[in-house]
Residue frames as qw, qx, qy, qz and C-alpha x, y, z in Angstrom:
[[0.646, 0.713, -0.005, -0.272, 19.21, 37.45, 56.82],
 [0.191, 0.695, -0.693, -0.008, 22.89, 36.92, 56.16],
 [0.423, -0.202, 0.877, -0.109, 22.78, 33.54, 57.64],
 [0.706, 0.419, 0.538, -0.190, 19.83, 32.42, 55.50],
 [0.733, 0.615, -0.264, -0.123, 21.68, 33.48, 52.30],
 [0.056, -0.560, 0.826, 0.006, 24.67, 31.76, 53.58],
 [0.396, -0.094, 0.913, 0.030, 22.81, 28.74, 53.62],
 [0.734, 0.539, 0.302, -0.283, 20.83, 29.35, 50.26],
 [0.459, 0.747, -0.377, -0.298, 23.81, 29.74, 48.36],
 [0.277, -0.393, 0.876, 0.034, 25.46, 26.54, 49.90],
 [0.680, 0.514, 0.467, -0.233, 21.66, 24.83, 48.60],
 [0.650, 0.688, 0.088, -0.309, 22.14, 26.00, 45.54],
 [0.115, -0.744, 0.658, -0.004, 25.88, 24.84, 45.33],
 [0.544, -0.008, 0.796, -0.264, 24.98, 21.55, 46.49],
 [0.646, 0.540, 0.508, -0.180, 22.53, 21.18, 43.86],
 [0.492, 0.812, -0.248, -0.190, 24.44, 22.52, 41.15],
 [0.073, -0.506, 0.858, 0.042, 27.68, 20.30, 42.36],
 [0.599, 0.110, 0.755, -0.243, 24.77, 17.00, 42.50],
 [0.594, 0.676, 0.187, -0.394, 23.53, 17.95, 39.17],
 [0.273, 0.684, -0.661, -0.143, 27.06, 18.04, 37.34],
 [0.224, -0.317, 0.922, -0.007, 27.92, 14.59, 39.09],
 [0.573, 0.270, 0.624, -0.457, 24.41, 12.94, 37.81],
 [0.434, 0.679, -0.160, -0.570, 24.55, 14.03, 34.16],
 [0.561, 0.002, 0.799, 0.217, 24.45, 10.97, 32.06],
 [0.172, 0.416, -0.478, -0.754, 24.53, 11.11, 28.51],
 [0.665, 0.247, 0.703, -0.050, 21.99, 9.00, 26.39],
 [0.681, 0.612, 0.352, 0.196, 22.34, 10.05, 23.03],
 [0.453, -0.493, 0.181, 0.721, 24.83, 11.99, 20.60],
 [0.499, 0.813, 0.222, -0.204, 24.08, 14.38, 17.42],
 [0.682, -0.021, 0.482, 0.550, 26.58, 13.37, 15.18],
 [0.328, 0.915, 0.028, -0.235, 27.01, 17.28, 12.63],
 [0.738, 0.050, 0.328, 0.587, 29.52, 16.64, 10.13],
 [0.149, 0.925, -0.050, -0.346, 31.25, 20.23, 9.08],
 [0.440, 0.678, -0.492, -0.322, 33.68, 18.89, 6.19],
 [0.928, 0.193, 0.313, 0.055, 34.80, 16.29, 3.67],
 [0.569, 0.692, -0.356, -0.265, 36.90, 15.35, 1.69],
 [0.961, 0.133, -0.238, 0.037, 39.36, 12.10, 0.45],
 [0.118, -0.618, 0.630, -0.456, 41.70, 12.70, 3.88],
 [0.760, -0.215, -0.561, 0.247, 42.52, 10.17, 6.39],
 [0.258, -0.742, 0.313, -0.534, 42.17, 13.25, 9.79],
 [0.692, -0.268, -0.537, 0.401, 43.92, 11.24, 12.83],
 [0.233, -0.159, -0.259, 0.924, 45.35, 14.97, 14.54],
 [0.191, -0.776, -0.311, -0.515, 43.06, 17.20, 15.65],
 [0.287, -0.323, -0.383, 0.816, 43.59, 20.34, 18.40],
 [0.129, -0.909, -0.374, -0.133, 41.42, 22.95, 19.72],
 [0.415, 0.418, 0.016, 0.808, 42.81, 25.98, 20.14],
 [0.096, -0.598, -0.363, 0.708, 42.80, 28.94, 22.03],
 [0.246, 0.309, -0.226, -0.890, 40.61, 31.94, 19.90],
 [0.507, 0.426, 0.335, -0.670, 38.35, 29.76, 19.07],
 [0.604, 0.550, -0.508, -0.272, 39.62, 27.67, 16.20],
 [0.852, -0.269, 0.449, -0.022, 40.39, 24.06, 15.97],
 [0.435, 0.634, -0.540, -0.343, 43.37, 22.69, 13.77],
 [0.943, 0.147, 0.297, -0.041, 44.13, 19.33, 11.72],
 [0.063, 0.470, -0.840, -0.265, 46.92, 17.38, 9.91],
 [0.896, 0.229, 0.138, -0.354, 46.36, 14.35, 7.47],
 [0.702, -0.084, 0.541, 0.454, 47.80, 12.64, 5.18],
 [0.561, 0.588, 0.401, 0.423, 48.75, 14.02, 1.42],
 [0.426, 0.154, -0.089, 0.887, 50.57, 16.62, 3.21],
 [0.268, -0.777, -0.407, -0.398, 46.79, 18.45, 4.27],
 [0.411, -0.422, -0.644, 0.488, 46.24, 20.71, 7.12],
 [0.207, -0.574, -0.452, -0.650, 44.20, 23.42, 8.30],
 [0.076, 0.143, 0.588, -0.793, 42.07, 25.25, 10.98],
 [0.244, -0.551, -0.705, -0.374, 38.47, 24.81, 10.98],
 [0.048, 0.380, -0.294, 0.876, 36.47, 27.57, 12.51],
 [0.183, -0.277, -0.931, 0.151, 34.25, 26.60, 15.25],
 [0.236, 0.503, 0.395, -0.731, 31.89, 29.45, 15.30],
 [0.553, 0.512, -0.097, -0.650, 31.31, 29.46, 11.71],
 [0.799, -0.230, 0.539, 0.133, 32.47, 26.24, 10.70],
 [0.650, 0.759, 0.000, -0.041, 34.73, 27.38, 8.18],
 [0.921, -0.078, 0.236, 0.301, 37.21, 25.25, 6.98],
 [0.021, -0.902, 0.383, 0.201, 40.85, 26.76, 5.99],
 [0.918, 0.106, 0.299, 0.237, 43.35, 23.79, 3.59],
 [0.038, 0.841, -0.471, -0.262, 46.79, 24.24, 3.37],
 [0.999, 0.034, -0.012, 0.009, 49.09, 21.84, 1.66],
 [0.452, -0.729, 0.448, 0.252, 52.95, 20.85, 2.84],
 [0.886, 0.252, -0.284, 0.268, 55.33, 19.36, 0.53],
 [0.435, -0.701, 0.507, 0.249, 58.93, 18.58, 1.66],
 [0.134, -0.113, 0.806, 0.565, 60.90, 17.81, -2.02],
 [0.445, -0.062, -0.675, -0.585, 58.77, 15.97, -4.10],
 [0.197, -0.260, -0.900, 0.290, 57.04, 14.24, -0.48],
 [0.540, -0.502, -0.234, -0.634, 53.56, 14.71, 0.45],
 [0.002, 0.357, -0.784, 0.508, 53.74, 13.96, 4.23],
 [0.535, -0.518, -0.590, -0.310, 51.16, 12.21, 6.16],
 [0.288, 0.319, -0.681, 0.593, 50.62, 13.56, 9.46],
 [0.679, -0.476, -0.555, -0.060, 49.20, 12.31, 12.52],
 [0.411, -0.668, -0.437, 0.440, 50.03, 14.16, 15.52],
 [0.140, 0.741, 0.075, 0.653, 49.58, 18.13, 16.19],
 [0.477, -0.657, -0.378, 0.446, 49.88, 20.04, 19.40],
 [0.224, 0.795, 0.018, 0.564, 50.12, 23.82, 19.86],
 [0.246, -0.410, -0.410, 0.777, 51.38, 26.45, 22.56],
 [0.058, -0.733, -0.486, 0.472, 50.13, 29.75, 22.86],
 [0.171, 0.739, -0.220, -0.614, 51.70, 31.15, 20.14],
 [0.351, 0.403, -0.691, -0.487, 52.46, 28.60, 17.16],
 [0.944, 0.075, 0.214, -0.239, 50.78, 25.07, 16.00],
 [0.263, -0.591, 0.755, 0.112, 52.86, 22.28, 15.45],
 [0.848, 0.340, -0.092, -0.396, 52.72, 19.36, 12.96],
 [0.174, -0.669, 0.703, 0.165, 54.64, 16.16, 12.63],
 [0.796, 0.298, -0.426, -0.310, 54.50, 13.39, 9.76],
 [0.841, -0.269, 0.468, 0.040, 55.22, 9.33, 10.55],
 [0.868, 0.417, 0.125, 0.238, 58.01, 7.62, 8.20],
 [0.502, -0.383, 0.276, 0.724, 61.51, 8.46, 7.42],
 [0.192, 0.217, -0.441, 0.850, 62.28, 11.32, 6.76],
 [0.305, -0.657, -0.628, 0.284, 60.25, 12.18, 10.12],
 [0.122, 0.454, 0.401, 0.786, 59.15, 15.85, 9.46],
 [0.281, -0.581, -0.631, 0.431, 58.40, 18.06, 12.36],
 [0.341, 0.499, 0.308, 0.735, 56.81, 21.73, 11.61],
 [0.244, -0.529, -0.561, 0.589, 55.71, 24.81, 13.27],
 [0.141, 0.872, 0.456, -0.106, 54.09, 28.07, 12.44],
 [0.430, -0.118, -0.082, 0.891, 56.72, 30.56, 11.02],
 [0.093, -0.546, -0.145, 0.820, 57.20, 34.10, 11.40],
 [0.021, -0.149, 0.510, 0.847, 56.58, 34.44, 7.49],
 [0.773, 0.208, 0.120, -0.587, 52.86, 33.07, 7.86],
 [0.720, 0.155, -0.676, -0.034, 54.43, 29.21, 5.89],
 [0.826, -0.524, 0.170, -0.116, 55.02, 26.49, 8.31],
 [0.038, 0.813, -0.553, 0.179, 58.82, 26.05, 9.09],
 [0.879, 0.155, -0.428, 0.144, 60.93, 22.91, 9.40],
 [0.133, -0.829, 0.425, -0.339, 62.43, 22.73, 12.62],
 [0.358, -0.492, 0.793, -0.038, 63.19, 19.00, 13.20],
 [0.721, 0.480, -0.456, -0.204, 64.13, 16.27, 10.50],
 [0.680, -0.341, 0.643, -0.081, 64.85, 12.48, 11.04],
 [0.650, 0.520, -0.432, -0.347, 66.32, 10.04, 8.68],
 [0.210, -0.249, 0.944, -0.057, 66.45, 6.48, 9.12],
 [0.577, -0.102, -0.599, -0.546, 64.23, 3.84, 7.76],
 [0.333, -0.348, -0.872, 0.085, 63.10, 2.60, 10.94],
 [0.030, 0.124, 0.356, -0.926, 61.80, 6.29, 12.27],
 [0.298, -0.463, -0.704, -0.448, 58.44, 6.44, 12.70],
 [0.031, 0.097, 0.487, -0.867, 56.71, 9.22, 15.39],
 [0.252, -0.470, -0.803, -0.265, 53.05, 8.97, 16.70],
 [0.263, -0.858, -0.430, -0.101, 51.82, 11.42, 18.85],
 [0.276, 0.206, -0.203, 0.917, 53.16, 14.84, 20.07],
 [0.446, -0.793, -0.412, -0.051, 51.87, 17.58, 22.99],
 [0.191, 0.506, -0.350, 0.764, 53.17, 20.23, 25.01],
 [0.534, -0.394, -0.586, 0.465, 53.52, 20.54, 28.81],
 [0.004, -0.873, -0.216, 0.438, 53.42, 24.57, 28.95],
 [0.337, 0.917, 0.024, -0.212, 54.46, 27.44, 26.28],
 [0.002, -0.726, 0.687, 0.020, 58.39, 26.13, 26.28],
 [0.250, -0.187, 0.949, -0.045, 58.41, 22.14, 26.99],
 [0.877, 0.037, 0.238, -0.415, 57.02, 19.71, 24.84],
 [0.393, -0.196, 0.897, 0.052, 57.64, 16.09, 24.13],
 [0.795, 0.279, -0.080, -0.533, 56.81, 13.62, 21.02],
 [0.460, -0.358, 0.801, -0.134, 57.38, 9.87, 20.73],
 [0.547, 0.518, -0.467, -0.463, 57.97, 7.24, 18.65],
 [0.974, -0.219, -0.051, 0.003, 58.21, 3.66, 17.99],
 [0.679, -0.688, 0.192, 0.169, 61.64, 2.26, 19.37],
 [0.679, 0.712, -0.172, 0.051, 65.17, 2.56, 18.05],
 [0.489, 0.458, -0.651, 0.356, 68.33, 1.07, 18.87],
 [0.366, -0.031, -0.775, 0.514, 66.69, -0.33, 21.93],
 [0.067, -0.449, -0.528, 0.718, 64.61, 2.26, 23.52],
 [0.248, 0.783, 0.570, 0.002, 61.69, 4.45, 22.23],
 [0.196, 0.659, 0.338, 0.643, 61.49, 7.89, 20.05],
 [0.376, -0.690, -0.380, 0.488, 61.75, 10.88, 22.71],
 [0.371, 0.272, -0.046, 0.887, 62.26, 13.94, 21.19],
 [0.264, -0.750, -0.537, 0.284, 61.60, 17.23, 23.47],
 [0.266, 0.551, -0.017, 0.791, 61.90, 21.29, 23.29],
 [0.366, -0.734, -0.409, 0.401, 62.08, 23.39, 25.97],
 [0.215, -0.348, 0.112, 0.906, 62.63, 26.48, 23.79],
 [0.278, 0.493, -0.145, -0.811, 59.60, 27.35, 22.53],
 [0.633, 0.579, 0.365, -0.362, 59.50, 24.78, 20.00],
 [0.122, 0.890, -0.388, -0.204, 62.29, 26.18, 17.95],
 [0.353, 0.502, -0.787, -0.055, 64.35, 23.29, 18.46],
 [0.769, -0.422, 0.315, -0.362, 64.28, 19.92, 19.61],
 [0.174, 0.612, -0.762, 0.122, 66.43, 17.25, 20.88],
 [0.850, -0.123, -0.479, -0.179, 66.30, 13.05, 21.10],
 [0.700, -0.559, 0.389, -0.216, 66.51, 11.81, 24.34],
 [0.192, 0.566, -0.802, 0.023, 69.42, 9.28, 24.38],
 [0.798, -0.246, -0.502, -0.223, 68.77, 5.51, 25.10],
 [0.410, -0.009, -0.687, 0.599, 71.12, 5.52, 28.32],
 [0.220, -0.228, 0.276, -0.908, 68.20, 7.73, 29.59],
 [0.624, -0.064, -0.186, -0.756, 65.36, 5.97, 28.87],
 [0.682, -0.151, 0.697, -0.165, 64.32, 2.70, 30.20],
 [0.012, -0.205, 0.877, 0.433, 65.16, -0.28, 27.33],
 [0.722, 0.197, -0.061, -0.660, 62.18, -1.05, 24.97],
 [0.700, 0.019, 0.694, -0.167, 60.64, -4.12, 24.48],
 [0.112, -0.172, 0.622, 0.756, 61.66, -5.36, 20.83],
 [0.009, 0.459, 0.711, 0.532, 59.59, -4.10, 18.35],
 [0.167, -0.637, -0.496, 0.566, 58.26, -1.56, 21.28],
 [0.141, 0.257, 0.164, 0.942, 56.42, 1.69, 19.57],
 [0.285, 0.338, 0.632, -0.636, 53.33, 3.28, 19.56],
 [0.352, 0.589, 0.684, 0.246, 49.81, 3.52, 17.29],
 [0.027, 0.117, -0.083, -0.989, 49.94, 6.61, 15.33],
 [0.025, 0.571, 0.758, 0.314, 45.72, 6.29, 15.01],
 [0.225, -0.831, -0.431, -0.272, 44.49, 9.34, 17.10],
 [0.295, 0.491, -0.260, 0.777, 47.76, 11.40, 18.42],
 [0.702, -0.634, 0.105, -0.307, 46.15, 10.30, 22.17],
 [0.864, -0.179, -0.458, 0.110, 49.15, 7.71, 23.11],
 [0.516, -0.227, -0.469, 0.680, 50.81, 10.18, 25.28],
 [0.346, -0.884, -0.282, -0.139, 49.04, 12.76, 28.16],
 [0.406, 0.098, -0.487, 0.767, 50.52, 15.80, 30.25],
 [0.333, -0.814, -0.266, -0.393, 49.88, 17.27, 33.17],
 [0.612, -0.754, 0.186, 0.149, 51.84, 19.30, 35.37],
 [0.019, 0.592, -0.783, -0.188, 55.68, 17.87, 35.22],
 [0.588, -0.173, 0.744, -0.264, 54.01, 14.72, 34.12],
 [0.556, 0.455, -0.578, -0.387, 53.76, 12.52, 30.89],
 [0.652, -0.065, 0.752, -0.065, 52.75, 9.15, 30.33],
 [0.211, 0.520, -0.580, -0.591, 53.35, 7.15, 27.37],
 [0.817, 0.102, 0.455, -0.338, 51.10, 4.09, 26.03],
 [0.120, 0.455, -0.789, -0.395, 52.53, 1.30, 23.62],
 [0.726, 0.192, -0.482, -0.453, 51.96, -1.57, 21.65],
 [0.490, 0.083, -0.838, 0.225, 53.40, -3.71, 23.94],
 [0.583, -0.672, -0.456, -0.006, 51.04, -2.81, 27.09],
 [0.593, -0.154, -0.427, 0.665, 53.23, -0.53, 28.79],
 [0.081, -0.970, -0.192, -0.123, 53.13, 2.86, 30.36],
 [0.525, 0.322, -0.236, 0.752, 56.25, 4.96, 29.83],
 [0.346, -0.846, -0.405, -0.042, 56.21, 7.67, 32.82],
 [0.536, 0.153, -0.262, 0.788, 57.90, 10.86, 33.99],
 [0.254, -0.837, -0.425, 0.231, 57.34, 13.38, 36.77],
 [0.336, -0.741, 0.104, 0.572, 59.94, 15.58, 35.70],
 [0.394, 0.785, -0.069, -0.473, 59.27, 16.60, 32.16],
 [0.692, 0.639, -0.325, 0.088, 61.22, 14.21, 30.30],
 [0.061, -0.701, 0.681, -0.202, 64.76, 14.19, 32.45],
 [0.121, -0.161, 0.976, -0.085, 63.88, 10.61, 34.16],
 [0.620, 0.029, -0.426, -0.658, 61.79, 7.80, 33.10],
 [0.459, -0.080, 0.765, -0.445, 60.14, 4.95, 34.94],
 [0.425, 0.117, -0.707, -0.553, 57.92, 1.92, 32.91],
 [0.520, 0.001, 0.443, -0.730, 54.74, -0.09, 33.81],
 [0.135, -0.225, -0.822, -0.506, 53.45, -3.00, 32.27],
 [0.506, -0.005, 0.109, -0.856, 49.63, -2.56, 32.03],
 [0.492, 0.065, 0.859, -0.125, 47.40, -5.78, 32.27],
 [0.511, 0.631, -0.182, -0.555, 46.36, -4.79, 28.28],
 [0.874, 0.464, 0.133, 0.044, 46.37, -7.36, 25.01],
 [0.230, 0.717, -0.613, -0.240, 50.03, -7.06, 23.18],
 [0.804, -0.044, 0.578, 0.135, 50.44, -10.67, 21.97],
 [0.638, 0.395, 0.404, 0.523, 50.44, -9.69, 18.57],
 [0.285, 0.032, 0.252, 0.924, 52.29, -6.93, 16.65],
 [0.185, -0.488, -0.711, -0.471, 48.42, -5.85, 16.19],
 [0.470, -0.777, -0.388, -0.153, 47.32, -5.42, 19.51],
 [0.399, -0.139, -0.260, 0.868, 48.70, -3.06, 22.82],
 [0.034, -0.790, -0.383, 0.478, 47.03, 0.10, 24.04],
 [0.327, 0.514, 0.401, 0.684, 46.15, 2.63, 21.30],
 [0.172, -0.694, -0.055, -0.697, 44.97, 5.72, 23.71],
 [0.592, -0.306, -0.577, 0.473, 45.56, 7.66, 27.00],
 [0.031, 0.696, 0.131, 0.706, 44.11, 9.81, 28.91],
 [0.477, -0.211, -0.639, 0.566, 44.24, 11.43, 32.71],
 [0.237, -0.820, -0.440, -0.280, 41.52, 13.28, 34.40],
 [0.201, -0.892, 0.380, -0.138, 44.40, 14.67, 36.91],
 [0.037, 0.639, -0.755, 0.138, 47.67, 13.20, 38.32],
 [0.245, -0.320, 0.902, -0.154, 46.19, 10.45, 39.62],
 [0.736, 0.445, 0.486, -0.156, 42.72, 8.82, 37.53],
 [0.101, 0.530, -0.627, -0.562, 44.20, 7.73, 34.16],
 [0.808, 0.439, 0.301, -0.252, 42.75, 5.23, 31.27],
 [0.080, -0.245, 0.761, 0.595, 44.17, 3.17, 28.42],
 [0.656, 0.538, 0.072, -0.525, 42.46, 2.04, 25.64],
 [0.007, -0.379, 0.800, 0.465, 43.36, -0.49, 22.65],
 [0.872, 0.219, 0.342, -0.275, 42.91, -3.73, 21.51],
 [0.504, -0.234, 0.684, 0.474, 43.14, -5.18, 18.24],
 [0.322, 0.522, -0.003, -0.790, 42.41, -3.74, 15.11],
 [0.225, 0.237, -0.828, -0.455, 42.42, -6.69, 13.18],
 [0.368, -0.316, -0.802, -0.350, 40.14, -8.10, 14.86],
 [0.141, -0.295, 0.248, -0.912, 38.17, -5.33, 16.43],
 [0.670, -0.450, -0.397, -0.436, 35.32, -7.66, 18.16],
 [0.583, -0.305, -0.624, 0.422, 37.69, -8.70, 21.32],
 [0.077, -0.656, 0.171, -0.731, 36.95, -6.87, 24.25],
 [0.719, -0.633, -0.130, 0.256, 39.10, -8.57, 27.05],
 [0.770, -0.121, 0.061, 0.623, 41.77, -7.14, 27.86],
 [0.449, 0.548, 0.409, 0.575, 41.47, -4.18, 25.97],
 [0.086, -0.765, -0.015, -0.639, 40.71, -1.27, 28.49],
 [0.614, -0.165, -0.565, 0.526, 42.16, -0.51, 32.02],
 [0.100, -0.890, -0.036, -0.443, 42.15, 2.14, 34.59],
 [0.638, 0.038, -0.486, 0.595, 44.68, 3.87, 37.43],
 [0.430, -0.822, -0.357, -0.108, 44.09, 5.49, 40.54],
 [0.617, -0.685, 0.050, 0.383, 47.72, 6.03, 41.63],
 [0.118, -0.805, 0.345, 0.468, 49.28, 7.97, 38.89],
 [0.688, 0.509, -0.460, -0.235, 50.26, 4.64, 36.50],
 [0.240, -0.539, 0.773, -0.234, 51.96, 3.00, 39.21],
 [0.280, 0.037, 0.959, 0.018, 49.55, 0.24, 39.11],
 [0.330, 0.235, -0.344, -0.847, 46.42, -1.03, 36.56],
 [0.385, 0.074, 0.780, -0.487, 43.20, -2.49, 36.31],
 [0.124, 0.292, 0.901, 0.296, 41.12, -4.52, 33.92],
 [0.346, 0.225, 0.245, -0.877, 37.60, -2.26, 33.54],
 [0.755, 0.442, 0.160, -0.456, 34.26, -4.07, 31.83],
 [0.114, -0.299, 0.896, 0.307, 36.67, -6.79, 30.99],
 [0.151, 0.153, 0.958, 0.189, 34.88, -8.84, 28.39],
 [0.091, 0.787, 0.513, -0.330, 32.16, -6.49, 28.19],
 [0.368, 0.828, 0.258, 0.334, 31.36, -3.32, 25.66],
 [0.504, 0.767, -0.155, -0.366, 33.40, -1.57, 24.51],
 [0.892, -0.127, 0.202, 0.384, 35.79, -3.67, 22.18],
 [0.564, -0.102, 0.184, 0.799, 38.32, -2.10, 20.25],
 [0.231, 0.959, 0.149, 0.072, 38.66, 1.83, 19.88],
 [0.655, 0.217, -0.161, 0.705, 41.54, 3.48, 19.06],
 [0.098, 0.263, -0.304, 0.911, 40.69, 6.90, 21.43],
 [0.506, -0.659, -0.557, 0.017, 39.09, 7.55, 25.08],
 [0.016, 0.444, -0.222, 0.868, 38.98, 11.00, 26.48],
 [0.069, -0.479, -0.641, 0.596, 37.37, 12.04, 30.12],
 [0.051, -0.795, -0.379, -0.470, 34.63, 14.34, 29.77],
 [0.228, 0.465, -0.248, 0.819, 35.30, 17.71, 31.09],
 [0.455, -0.274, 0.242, -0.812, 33.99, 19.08, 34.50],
 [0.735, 0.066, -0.647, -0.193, 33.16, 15.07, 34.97],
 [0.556, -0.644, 0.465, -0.246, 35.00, 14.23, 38.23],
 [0.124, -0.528, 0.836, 0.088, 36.39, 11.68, 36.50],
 [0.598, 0.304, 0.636, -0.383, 33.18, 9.81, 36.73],
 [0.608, 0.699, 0.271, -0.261, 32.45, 10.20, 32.23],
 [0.307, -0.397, 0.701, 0.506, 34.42, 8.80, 29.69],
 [0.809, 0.510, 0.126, -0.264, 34.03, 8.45, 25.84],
 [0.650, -0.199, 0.628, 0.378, 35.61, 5.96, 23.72],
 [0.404, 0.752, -0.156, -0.497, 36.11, 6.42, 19.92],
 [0.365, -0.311, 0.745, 0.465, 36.89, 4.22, 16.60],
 [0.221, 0.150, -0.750, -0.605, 35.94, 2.42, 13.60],
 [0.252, -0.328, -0.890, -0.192, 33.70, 0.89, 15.48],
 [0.251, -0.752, -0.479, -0.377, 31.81, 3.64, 16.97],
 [0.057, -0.529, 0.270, -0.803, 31.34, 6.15, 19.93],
 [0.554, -0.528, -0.636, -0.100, 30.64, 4.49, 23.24],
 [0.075, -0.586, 0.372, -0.716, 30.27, 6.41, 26.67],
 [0.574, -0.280, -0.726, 0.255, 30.75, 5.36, 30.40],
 [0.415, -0.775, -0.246, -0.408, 28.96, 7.16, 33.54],
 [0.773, -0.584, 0.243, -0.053, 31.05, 5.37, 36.36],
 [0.271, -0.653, 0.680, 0.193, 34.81, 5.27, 35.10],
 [0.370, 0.554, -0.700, -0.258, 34.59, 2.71, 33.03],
 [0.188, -0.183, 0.964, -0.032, 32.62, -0.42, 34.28],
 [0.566, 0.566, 0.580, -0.154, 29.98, 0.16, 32.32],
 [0.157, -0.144, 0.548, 0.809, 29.71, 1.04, 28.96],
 [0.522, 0.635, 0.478, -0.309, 26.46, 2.44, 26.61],
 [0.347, 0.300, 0.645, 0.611, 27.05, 2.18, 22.49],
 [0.077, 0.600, 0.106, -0.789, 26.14, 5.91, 21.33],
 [0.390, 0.759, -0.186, -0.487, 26.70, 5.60, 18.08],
 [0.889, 0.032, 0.426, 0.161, 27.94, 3.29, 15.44],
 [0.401, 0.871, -0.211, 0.189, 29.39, 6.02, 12.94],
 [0.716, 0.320, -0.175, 0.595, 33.57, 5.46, 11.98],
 [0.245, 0.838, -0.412, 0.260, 36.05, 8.09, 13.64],
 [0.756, 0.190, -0.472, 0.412, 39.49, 7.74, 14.82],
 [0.445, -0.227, -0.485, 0.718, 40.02, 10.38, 17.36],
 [0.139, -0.800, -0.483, -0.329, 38.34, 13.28, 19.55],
 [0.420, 0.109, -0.443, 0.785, 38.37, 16.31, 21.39],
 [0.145, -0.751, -0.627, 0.145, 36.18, 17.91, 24.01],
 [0.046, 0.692, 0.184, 0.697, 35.39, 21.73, 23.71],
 [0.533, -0.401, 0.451, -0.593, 33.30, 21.49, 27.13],
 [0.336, -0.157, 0.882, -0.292, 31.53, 19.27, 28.77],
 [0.680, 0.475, 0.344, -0.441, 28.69, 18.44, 26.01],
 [0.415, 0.830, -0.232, -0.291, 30.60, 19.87, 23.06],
 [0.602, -0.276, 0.634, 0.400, 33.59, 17.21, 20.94],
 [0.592, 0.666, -0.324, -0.317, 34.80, 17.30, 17.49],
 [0.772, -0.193, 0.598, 0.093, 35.97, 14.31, 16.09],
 [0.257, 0.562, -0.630, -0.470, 38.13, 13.00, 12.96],
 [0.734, -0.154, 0.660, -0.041, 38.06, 10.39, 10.69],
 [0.389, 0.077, 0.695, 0.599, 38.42, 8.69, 7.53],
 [0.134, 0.495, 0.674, 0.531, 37.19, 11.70, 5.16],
 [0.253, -0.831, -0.280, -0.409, 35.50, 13.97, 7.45],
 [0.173, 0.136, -0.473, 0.853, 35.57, 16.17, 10.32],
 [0.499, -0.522, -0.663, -0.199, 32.46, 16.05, 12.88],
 [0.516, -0.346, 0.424, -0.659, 30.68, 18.15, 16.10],
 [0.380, -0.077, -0.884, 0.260, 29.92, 15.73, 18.66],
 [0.267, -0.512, -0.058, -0.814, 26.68, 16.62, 20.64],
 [0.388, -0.125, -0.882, 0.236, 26.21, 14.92, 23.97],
 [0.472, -0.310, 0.116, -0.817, 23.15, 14.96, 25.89]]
């Protein structure tokens, strides 16, 4: 008897591990749970069951995902309405941080407002996408100054944070930043962090920030336009850009890539082939790596097999997404917030 459930439960294993790897998506229910005259690029799911946003006109908010009530706060900072584009939380506070000078980084405060805890002033500052490694270290990044990219990092919490010096960082290509469109151009995991630019590169560190290592990527960047607009990594070592050109969002060589060894080196995927330009491309959860969805202005496509095929889901606008599970995504864009259903 004991043998025979030892090998029904491996059956049913089997068949539950065959099932997961098979699951192809043909179609997506597209539920829009709010409006209004916003430009949403940041969006984060939470822990408890809430999902929060930053915009522009200084907006931002937590939309519940069980009732899909919507919460709208507005920042000023003087007379400035910020715009922001990237969010990222730990376990205890949510974090917000506006592009342009001044550069305008907030956090949850103790008083229930959202607290100023790092301020930039120059006219050439300009931060795009922000994230935390665990409850103490995280890292946001900008386009390049005096040589080298935008690094700032905390490893207290949040509380404070401090710019990484250019003698650390490897030297930027001029005019080197990143696309503030969907607060995807840099991924952690582990002690790891990769950074994605306009110029095709991949910025990279295994050790939280301390040392840094660069990649070109075999991505568009001729023009000021084009260069990789999203990254993501299914673990340490399957990773994915994304880009193009938003000016002229029909090309689609060049435009998407994949790595197998961490970033070290990069490949062309469905060169010349769907999808062309999106400005974000997440794995699907619980995937093996195997299910990817792209995201932009020009719609929602999804791939079965990493990325050398591609199937058009959807033609509907957003800018950027996030998966719940493996079915479940909310997405942002011009005006709205949106479930994603995938089946």
């Amino acid at each position: 008897m004991r043998s025979y459930l030892v090998i029904l439960i491996l059956f049913v294993l089997g068949s539950c591990s065959e099932m997961e790897e098979k699951r192809v998506f043909s179609t997506v229910k597209i539920e829009t749970i709010y409006t209004d005259s916003l430009s949403f690029r940041a969006i984060e799911i939470m822990d408890g069951g809430n999902m929060a946003f930053a915009a522009n006109k200084g907006a931002f908010g937590l939309v519940d995902l069980r009732s899909n009530k919507v919460r709208v706060n507005t920042q000023k900072y003087d007379s400035i309405l910020p715009e922001f584009r990237a969010v990222a939380q730990n376990s205890t506070d949510f974090f917000m941080l506006s592009i342009g000078n001044p550069a305008l980084l907030y956090k949850t405060g103790d008083q229930g407002n959202m607290e100023l805890v790092y301020k930039e002033e120059d006219e050439k500052v300009f931060y795009d996408a922000m994230t935390f490694w665990n409850d103490q270290e995280g890292i946001a990044v900008g386009d390049s100054m005096d040589g080298c990219l935008s690094i700032i990092i905390t490893r207290d919490g949040g509380n404070s944070w401090e710019k990484i010096p250019c003698s650390s960082l490897p030297k930027s290509e001029t005019g080197e930043g990143a696309f503030a469109a969907s607060n995807t151009n840099v991924k952690v995991l582990g002690t790891m962090a990769w950074i994605a630019t306009t110029h095709g590169n991949v910025y990279y560190t295994n050790d939280k920030g301390f040392n840094w290592e660069v990649v070109k990527t075999p991505i568009i960047s001729e023009k000021t336009t084009q260069g990789i607009f999203s990254v993501d990594f299914y673990d340490e070592n399957l990773g994915v850009v994304f880009g193009g050109d938003y000016t002229d969002p029909e090309i689609n060589i060049g435009n998407k890539a994949v790595t197998t060894d961490g970033g070290k080196n990069w490949k062309l995927i469905a060169d010349g082939k769907l999808p062309n330009f999106r400005s974000c491309v997440q794995f699907v959860p619980n995937s093996k790596g195997k299910s990817l969805v792209a995201i932009g202005f020009e719609g929602i496509a999804y791939s079965h097999d990493t990325g050398e095929t591609w199937n058009q889901l959807s033609d509907e606008s957003f800018y950027t997404l996030r998966f719940m599970n493996d079915t479940i995504a909310y997405a942002a864009g011009k005006d709205r917030i949106a479930k994603l259903i995938f089946r």
